[in-house]
C-alpha positions in Angstrom: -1.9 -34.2 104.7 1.6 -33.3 106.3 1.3 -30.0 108.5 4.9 -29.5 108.2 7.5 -29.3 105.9 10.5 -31.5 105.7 12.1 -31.8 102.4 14.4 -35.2 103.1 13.1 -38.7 102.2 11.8 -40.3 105.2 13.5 -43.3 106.1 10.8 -45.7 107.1 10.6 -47.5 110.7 7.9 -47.9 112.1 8.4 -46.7 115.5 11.7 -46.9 118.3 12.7 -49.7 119.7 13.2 -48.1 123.4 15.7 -47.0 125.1 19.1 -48.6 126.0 20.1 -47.5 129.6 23.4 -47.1 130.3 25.6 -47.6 133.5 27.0 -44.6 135.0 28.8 -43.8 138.2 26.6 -41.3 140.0 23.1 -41.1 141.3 22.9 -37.2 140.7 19.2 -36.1 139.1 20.5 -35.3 135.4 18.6 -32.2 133.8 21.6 -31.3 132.0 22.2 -32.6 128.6 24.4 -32.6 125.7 24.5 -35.1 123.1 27.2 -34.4 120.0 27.2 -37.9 118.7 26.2 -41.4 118.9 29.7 -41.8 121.4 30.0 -38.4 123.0 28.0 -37.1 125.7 27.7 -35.2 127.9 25.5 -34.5 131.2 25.0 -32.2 134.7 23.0 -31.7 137.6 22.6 -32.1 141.1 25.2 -32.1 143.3 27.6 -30.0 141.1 27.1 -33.7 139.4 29.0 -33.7 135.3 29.8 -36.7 133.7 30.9 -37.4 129.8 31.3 -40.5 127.7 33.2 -40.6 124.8 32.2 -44.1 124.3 28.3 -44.5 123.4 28.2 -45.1 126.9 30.2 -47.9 127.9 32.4 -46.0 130.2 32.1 -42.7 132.1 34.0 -39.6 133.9 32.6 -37.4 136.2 32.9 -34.9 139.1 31.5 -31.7 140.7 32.0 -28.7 138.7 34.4 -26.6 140.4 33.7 -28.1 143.7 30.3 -26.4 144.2 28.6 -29.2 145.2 25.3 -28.2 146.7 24.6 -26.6 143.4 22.3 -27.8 140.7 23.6 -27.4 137.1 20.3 -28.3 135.0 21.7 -27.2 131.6 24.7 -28.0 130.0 26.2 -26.9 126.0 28.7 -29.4 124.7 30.8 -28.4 121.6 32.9 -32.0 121.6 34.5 -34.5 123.9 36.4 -31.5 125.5 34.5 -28.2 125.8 31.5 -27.6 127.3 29.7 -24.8 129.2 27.3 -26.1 132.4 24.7 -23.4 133.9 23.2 -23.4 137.6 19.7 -23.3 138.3 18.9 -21.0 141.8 21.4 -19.6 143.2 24.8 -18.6 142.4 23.7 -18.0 139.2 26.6 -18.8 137.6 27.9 -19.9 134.2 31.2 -22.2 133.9 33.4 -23.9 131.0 35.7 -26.5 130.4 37.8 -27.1 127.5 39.8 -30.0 128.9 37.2 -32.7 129.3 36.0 -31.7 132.4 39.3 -31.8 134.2 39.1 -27.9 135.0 35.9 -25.6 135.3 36.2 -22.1 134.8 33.8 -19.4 135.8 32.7 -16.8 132.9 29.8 -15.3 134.2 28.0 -14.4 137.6 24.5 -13.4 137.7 22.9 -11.1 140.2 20.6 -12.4 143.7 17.8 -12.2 141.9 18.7 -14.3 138.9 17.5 -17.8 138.1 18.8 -19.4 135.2 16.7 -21.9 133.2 18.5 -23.4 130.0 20.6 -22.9 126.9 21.1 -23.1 123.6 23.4 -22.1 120.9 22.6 -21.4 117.2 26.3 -22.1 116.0 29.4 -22.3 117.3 30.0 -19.1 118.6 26.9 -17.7 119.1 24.6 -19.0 122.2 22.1 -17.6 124.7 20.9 -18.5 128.3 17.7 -17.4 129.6 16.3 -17.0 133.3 12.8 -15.9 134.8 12.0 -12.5 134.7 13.7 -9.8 136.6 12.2 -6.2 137.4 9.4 -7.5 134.5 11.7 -8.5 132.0 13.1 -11.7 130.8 16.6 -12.4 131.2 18.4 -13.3 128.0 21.7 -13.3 127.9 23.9 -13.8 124.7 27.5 -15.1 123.7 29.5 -14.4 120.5 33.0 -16.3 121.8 31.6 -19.6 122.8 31.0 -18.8 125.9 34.0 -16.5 127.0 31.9 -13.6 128.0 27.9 -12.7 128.5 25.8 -9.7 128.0 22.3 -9.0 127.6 20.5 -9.5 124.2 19.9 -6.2 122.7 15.9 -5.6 123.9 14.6 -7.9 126.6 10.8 -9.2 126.2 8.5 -8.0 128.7 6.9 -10.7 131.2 3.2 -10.4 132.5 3.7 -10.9 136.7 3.9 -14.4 137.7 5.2 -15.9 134.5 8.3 -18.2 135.0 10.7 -20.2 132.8 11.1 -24.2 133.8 14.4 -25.5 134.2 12.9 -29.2 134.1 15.2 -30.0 131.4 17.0 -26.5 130.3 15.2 -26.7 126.7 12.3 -24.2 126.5 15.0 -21.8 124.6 15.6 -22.2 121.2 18.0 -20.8 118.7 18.4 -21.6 114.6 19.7 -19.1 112.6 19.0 -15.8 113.8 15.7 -16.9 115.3 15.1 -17.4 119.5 12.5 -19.0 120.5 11.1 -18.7 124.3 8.4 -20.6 125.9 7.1 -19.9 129.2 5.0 -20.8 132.0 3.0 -20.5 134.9 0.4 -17.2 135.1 0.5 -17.6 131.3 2.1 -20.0 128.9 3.4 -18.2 125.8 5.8 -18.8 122.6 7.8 -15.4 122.2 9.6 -15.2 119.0 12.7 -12.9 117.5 13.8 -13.3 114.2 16.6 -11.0 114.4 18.9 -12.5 117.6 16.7 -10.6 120.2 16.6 -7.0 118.8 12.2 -7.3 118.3 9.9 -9.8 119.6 6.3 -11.3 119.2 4.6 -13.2 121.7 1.6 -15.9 120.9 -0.5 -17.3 123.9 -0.3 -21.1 123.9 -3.1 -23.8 124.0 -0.7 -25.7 126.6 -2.7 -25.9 130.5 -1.5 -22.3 132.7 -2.6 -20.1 135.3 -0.5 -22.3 138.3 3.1 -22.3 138.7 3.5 -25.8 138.1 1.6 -25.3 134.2 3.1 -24.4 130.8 5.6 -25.2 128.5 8.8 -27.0 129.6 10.5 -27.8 125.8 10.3 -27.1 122.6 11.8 -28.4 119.4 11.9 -27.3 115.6 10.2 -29.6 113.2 11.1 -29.3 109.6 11.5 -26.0 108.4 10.3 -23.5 111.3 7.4 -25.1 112.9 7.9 -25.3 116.8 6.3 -28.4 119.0 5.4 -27.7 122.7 5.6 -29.8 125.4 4.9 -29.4 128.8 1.7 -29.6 131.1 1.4 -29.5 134.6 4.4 -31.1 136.6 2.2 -31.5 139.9 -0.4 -33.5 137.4 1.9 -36.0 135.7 -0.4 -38.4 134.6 -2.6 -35.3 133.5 -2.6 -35.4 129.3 -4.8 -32.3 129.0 -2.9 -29.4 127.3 0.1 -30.5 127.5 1.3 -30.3 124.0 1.2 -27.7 121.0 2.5 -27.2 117.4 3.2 -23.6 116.2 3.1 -22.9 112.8 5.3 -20.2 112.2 4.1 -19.1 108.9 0.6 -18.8 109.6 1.0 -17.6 113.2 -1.0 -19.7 114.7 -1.6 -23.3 116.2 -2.7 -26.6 115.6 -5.3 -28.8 117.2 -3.3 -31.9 118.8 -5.9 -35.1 117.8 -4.0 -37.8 120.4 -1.4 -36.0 123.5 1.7 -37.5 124.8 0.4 -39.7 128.0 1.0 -37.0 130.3 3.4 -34.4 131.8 6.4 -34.2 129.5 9.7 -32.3 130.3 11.6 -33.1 127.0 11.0 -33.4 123.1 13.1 -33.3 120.3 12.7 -34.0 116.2 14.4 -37.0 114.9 14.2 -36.4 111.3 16.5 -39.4 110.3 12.8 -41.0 110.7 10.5 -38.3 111.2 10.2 -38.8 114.2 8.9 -36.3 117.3 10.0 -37.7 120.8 8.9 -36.1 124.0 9.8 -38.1 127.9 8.9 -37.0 131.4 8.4 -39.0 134.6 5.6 -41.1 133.5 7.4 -42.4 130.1 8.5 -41.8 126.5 6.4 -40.8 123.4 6.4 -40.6 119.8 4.8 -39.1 117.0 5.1 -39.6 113.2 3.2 -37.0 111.6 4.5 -33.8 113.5 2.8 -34.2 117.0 -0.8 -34.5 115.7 -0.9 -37.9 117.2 1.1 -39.4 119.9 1.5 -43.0 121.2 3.8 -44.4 123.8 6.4 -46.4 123.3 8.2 -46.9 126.5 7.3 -46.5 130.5 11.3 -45.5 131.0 10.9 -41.9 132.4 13.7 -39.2 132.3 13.7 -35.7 132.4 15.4 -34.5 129.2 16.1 -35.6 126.0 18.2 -34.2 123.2 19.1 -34.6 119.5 23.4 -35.0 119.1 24.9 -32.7 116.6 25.2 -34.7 114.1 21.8 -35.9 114.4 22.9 -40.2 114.2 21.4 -40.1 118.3 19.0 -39.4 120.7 19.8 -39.3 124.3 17.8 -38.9 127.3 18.5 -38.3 131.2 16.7 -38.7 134.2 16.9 -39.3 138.0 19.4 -41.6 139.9 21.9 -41.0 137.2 19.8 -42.5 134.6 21.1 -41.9 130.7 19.5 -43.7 128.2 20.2 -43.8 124.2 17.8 -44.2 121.5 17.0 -47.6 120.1 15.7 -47.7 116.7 
């Protein structure tokens, strides 16, 4: 029986084919993706490090983001092959844009000493949100209406138990669709907040995924079907470690569902391929796959990155890793 709902035909395949890795100028660690199509991409990270291809891969431009280059940018928002918006991890905690490929950087927003920002995501458009570990006991959540012109808080910030963290592994435990924002934490405990109205009330439900150390909890999460959320994560110190590091969350019921077979360890990335049906997860240690919602998982290559992410037009999956590693789906 399906445990989530998906009202497309499946197209069948029986699993990916790998990963085709592509050749690109820098040896930067990539956290930071953005994938809009199966020729347009976009990644950050260390080293001021951003690089686009407008190509499928085949050839590359990069630089450092407005010359800050002892500064790691592990998230990154692209719109198409010109605009984007890249975020810092540590310190400055700053938030920048281009809208001319890259060519030009501009600063929108400046967070304060005690800010860390972990990842973003955008629900349309216009209207996006960035999130950071928890300041004075509250998560930071900050919200865009203008694409990224200008930030503010979201209307109510959830309240954090002390020593619960965000990951910026890969900038994807934040989640928006529609007017829902998902959140998923880590470290003391790992837990899946929830707003269904853009941040003004929230729930929080304690995960299954391993916690209590700061190197525990969830590190991405991804919609499957209709509402239900997949987890991914585990212990980052641990990553052959498969023991609670996965977790579907059905939204409807409020509550979880037993994994049968986890991903093969640590895992820093997953998304929902629903051209196939697939769920796709990658960390150090390798790449997964699931066909029947994350109840069972099998590998299906030892390439290991650190993100992975859907394009917009949902044709291509892309992945990044270390060493300027950028892979794209085969199937």
């Amino acid at each position: 029986m399906a445990l989530f709902s998906c009202k497309q035909e499946p197209t069948i395949s029986e699993r990916p084919s790998g990963w085709e890795i592509k050749e690109t100028p820098v040896e930067a660690s990539l956290r930071g993706l953005s994938a809009v199509t199966p020729d347009i991409a976009w990644a950050s990270g260390s080293g001021g490090t951003w690089l686009r291809t407008v190509d499928g891969g085949k050839t590359w431009v990069n630089g450092v983001i407005a010359g800050l280059d002892t500064v790691d940018f592990r998230s990154i928002h692209a719109f198409d092959a010109l605009t984007a918006i890249a975020v810092s991890a540590g310190q400055p905690a700053v938030i920048y844009k281009t809208t001319d490929g890259g060519q030009n950087w501009i600063l929108k927003h400046t967070e304060s000493e005690k800010a860390f920002l972990d990842g973003i995501s955008f629900a349309d458009e216009k209207r996006g949100y960035v999130f950071g570990d928890p300041v004075d006991g509250k998560w930071m959540i900050l919200q865009t209406l203008n694409q990224g012109e200008s930030w503010y808080p979201v209307a109510n910030l959830p309240e954090a138990v002390e020593g619960e963290a965000g990951f910026a592994a890969s900038g994807s435990s934040l989640l928006a669709k529609g007017s829902n924002l998902w959140l998923g934490s880590g470290g003391k405990e790992a837990n899946l907040y929830k707003s269904a109205d853009e941040g003004e009330t929230w729930e929080k439900f304690s995960s299954p995924l391993v916690q209590g150390e700061a190197t525990q909890g969830i590190f991405s999460i991804t919609q499957i079907g209709e509402g239900e959320i997949f987890c991914v994560g585990g212990d980052y110190a641990l990553p052959d470690s498969a023991s609670g590091n996965a977790g579907l969350f059905l939204s409807e019921r409020k509550e979880w569902v037993k994994i049968q077979q986890s991903p093969a360890g640590y895992r820093s990335g997953v998304v929902y391929f629903s051209e196939f049906q697939w769920v796709l997860a990658v960390g150090p240690g390798g790449s997964d796959f699931s066909i029947d919602g994350g109840i069972n998982w099998s590998s299906f290559s030892t390439e290991g990155f650190h993100s992975v992410r859907l394009g917009h037009a949902e044709a291509s999956v892309w992945a990044s890793g270390s060493n300027g590693k950028i892979g794209r789906l085969s199937f």
